[in-house]
C-alpha positions as CSV (number, residue, x, y, z in Angstrom):
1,X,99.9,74.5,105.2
2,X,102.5,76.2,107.6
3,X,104.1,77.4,104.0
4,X,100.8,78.7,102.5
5,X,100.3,81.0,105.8
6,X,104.1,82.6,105.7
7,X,103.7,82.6,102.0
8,X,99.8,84.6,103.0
9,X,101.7,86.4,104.8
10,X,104.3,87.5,102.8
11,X,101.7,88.3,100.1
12,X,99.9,91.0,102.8
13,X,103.3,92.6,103.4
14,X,104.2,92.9,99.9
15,X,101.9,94.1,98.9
16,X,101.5,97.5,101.6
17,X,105.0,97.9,100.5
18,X,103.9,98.2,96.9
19,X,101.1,100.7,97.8
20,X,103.8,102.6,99.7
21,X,106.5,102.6,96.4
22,X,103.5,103.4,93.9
23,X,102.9,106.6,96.3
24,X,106.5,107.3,96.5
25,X,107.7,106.8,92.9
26,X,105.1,106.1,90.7
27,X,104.4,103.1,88.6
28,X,107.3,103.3,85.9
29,X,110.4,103.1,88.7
30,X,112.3,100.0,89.3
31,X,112.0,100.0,92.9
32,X,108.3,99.7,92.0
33,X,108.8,97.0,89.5
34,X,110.9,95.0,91.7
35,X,108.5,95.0,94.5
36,X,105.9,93.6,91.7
37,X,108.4,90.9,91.3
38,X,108.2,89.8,94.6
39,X,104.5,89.8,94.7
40,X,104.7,87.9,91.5
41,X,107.0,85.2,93.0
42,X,104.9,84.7,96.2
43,X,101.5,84.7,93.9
44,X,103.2,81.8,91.7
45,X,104.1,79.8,95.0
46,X,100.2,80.2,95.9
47,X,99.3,78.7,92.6
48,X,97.5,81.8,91.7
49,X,99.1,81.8,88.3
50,X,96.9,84.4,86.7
51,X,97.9,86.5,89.3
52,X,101.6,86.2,89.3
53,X,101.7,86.3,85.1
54,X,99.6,89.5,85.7
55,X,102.3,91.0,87.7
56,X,104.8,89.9,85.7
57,X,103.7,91.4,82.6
58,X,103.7,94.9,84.6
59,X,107.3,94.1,85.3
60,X,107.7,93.2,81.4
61,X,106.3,96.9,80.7
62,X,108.6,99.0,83.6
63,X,112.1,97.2,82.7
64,X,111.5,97.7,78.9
65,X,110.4,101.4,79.3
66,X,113.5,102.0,82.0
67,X,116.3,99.8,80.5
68,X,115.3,99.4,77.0
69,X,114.5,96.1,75.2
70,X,117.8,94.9,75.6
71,X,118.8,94.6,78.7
72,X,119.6,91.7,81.0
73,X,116.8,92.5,83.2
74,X,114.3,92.6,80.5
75,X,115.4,89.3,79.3
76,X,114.6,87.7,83.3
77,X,111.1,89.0,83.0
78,X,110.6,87.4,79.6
79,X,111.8,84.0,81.4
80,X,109.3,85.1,84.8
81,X,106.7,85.2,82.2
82,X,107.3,81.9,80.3
């Protein structure tokens, strides 16, 4: 339970910060799309797998549009997603 409420807690955090980068940069910037990650990662550790394959696919979408289909960081968000 301890884990849940850092993990809770994390989630709140991460989730100002990726208010904050969408204002900053927009939705199609990496910094943006990284932050998404994150929030992804800590979803997945609540079990709220809808919500973590959610934000994964919006990762999918920024790294192909920035890096092309073919890059190395496109490929990790196809393995996020599976």
């Amino acid at each position: 339970m301890q884990i849940q409420g850092l993990d809770l807690l994390a989630k709140e955090k991460l989730e100002f910060v990726l208010q904050n980068r969408l204002k900053e940069f927009g939705y199609f910037h990496i910094k943006t799309a990284n932050t998404m990650q994150n929030v992804a990662t800590v979803e997945m550790e609540l079990g709220n797998y809808g919500k973590s394959l959610q934000y994964n696919l919006q990762v999918l979408e920024v790294r192909k549009k920035t890096f092309g289909d073919d890059h190395l960081k496109v490929a990790n968000s196809h393995t996020s997603i599976a």
